[in-house]
N, C-alpha and C positions, 0 to 999 in steps of 0.2 A: 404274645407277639402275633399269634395267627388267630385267636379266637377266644375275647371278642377283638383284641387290637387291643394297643396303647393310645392310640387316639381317643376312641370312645370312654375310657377309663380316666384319662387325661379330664374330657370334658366333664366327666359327673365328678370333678374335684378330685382323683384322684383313688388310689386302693380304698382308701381308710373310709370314705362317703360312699365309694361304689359297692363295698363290704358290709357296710355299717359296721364295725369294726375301729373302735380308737383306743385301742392298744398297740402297744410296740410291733413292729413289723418289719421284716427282713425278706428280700427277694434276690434268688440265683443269676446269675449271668445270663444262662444258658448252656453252661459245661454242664452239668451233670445230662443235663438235655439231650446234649451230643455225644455224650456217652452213652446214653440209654438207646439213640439211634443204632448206635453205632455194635455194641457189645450186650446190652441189657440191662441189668437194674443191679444196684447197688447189693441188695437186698441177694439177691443171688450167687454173688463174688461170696460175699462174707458166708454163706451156706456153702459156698464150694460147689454150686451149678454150672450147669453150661462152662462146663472145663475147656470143649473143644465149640464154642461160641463162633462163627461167623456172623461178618459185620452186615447188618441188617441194607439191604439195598435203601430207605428211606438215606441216612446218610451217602452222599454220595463224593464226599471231601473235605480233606481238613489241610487247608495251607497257609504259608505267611501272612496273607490276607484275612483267613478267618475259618467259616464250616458252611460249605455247601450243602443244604439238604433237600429233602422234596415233603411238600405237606400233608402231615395225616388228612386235614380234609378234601385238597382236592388235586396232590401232586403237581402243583405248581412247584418251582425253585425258590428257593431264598437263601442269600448270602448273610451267616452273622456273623458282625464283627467286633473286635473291642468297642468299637465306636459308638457302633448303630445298640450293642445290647447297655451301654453307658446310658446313651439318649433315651430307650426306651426304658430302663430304671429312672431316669430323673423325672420321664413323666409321666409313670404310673404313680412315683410320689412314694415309694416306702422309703422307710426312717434308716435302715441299714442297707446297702445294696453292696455287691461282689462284682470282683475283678473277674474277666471273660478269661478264659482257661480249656482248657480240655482233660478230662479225667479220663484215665487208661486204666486198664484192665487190670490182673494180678497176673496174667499168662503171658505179658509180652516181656521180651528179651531187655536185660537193663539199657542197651544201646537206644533201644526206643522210647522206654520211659525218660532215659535224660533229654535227647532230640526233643520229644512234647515237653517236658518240664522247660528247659532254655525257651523254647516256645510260648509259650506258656508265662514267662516270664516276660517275655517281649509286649505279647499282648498287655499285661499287666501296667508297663510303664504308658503303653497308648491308653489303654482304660483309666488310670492315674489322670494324664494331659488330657483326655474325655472331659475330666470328670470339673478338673482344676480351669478349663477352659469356660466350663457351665456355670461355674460358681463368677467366673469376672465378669462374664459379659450378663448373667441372668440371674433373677431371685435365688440366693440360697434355700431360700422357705418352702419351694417346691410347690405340690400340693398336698403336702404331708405335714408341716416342719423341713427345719433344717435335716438334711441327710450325711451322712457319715461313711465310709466306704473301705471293704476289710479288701484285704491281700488272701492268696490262697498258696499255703505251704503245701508242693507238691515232694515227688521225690519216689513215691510208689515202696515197696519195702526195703526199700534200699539205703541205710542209715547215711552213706555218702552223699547221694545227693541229695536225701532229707536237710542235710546239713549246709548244703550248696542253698537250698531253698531257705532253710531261715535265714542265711546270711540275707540272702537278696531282700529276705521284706521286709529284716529288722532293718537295715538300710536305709529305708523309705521313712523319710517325716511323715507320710502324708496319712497312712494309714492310721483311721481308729482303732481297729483290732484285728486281728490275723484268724483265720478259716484254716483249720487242718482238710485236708481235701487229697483227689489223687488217689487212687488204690490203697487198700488197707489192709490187702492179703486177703485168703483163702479161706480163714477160719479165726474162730472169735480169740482165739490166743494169739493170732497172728496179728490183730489188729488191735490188741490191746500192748501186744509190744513196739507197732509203730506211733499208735498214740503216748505213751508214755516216755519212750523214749524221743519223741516229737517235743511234748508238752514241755520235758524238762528242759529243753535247751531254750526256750520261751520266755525266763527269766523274771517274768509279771509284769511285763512292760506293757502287756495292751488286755483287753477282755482277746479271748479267746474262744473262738467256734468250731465245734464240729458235728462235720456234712455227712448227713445222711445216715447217723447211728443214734440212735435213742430208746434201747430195749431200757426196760428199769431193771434189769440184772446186771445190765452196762454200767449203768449211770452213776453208780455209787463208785467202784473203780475209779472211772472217768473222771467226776471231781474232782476227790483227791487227788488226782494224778493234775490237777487246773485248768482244767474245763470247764468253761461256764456257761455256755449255752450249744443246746441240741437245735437238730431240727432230723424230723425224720416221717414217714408217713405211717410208722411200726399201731399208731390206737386205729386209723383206719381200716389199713388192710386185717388186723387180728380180728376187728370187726364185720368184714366182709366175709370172712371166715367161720363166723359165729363163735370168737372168742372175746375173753371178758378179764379185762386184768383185774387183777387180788394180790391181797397183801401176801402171798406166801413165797414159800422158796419154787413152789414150780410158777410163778409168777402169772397163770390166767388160768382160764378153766372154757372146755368146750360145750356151748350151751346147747348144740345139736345135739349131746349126747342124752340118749332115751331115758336116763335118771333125774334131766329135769324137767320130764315131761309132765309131772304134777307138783313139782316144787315148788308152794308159794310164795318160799324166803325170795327178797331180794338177792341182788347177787352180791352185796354187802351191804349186812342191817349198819353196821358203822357209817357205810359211803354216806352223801350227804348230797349227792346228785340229786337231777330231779328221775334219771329213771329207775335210782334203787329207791326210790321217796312213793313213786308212784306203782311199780310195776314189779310183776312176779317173775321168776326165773321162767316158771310152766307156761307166763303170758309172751315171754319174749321165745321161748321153744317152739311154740307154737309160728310166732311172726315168720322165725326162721325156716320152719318146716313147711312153712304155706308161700315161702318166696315173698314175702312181704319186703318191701322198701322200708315199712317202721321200721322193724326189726334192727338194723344197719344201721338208724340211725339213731338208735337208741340206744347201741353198744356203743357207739361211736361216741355218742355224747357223755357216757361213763365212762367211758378208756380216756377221755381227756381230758374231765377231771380226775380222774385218777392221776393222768400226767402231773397236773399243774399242782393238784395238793401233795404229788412227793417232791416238787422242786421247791414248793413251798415250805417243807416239811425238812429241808436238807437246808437251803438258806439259814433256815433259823437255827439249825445245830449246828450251821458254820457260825454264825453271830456268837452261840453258846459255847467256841471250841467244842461239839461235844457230836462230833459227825461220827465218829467210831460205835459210839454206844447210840447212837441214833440208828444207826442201819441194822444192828440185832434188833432196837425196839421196834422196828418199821415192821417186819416177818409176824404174820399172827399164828405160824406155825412153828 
């Protein structure tokens, strides 16, 4: 929205040309956005951070209208709304795009989680007419392909109005597939009981998303329970950190640490990446110890395939019924 613009994105054809990138592709509203203005990062809730959290001054309003904010680059205002964050999904051009929402905390009182959820819902039927408005009067095709547009089951841990909330989206012809979203509790058992019992009242009526979780010690739960696709930023940041996902049950390994400082193994001789193909543990210790930019990107780029070949590796042992004995074989410990 603010940098570089949807315009400029718009004119080089789109995400998928401006990326170089043509594979499938999915873009937020802007709730998680205003969430993170507002309270902080997802990533922190589920850890159980920032318990007594105030709302970052950058937010400075959330009402019937939309979320008034001010800009990380140069504290100008901007109003977002269902409308305006519909328009600029249709023309940046991804292939999936989300209903405009606001995601609330785990600490606020159930009276204000339902207030945002009804809210929340309201926007959702303008983002809906947004969306259904673009498709009459303008190309389907985008600059993507045709686009598809998911609903977001709010509700915060609260199973009542979880319940209030899938009513609302199963409701909705229009949706491709429904976004679990909204607060997920305080702790990773707290959040696998609102996913789960989320999931089940879901029925298999649409593909299913969820926001903002994608550890791989989640994700196998998570399927089974009918989840089908993640998104989450967990191979970057473990990479800015100098960690390295592996197949075990402690799930990465920290390369900062001074035992691989002459380690020439990869950081798995199995991976099939190009930086465990190329490159030593001791060579990326080093990156990291010397503030090196490689470094980071070269965890990064194993941590994501690592992602992609366990989603790959899970698809096919759901083909194969055989996801149960698939997740012990997965563990090389």
């Amino acid at each position: 929205m603010l940098q570089p613009g949807s315009e400029i994105i718009s004119n080089h054809g789109g995400l998928h040309k401006f990326m170089n990138w043509h594979g499938p592709m999915l873009t937020d509203s802007g709730g998680f956005q205003i969430f993170s203005l507002g309270y902080g990062s997802v990533a922190d809730e589920i850890k159980g951070r920032n318990q007594m959290m105030i709302r970052n001054k950058s937010l400075l309003n959330i009402s019937e209208e939309g979320a008034l904010f001010k800009s990380y680059i140069d504290g100008s205002k901007h109003l977002l709304t269902p409308e305006k964050s519909i328009a600029i999904q249709r023309d940046i051009g991804a292939d999936l795009i989300l209903v405009f929402d606001e995601c609330t905390p785990f600490h606020v009182e159930k009276s204000y989680t339902a207030e945002s959820m009804r809210r929340s819902h309201r926007w959702s039927t303008r983002s809906l007419n947004s969306f259904e408005l673009a498709r009459k009067f303008k190309s389907t095709e985008g600059s993507a392909g045709s686009q598809s547009i998911y609903g977001i089951i709010q509700g915060g841990i609260f199973n009542d109005l979880r319940d209030e909330s899938i009513d609302f989206n199963l409701h909705s012809k229009f949706f491709f597939g429904l976004a679990i979203g909204g607060s997920l509790g305080c702790s990773k058992e707290e959040m696998h009981q609102v996913v789960e019992y989320t999931a089940s009242k879901l029925k298999d009526k649409h593909p299913v998303h969820l926001l903002g979780i994608g550890d791989p010690s989640d994700i196998w739960s998570l399927v089974r329970w009918g989840v089908d696709t993640f998104d989450c930023v967990s191979p970057t940041r473990l990479a800015r950190h100098g960690a390295a996902l592996k197949k075990t049950r402690l799930g990465k390994i920290n390369i900062k640490n001074s035992k691989y400082r002459e380690d020439l193994n990869p950081i798995d001789s199995k991976c099939q990446c190009k930086t465990c193909a190329k490159y030593s543990l001791s060579y990326l210790h080093h990156l990291l110890k010397s503030d090196e930019l490689l470094g980071l990107q070269l965890i990064t780029n194993h941590n994501i395939y690592f992602m992609n070949d366990l989603m790959l590796y899970i698809r096919k042992a759901i083909n194969e019924d055989k996801l149960l004995e698939a997740e012990k074989d997965w563990y090389q410990d």
